[in-house]
N, C-alpha and C positions, 0 to 999 in steps of 0.2 A: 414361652408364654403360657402353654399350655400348661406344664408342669405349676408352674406360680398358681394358677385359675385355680388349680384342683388344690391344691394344698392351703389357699386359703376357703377353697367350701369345706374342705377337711377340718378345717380349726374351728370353723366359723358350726359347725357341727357339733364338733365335742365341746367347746364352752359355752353353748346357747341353745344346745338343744338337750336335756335332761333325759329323758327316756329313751333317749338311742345310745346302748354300753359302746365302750370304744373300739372293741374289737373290731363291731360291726362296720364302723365310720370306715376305721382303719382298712379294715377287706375289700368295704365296698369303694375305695375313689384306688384302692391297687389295682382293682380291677377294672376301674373305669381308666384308667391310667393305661392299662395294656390295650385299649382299643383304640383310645385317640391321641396318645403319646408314641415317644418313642422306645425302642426293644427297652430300652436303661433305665426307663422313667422311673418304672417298679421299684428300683431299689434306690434311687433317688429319694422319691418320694417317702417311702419305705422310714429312712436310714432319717431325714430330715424331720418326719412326724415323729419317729420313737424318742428322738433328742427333745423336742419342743416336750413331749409328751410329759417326759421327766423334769423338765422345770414348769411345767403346769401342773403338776404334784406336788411340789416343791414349795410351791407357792399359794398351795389351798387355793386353786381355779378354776379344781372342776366341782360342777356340784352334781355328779352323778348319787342317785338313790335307788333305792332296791336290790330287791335281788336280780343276781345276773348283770349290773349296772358298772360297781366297780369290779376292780382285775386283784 
């Protein structure tokens, strides 16, 4: 359950929050992930956000701007 909780603030992050680039989202819930998940979470998590990440490109859904914003 844990793993689900964080990867939807993950999403819910990169498509509604504009001024936070994705790396960052991305860094910060693997890291939240190694504290209150389990050893595997990381690359669960990991492996499920870069897949999402590619069809939210795909699909013109991100609306990051500026510099440093998109990858």
């Amino acid at each position: 359950m844990m793993d689900v909780l964080l990867m939807k603030m993950a999403i819910t992050e990169i498509l509604h929050f504009s001024n936070i680039p994705v790396k960052v989202t991305l860094n910060e819930f693997i890291e939240i992930s190694k504290m209150y998940s389990t050893p595997k979470s990381k690359i669960f998590i990991n492996g499920i956000l870069d897949k999402l990440l590619i069809d939210f490109k795909s699909g013109n859904m991100l609306n990051k701007m500026g510099r440093g914003l998109m990858e």
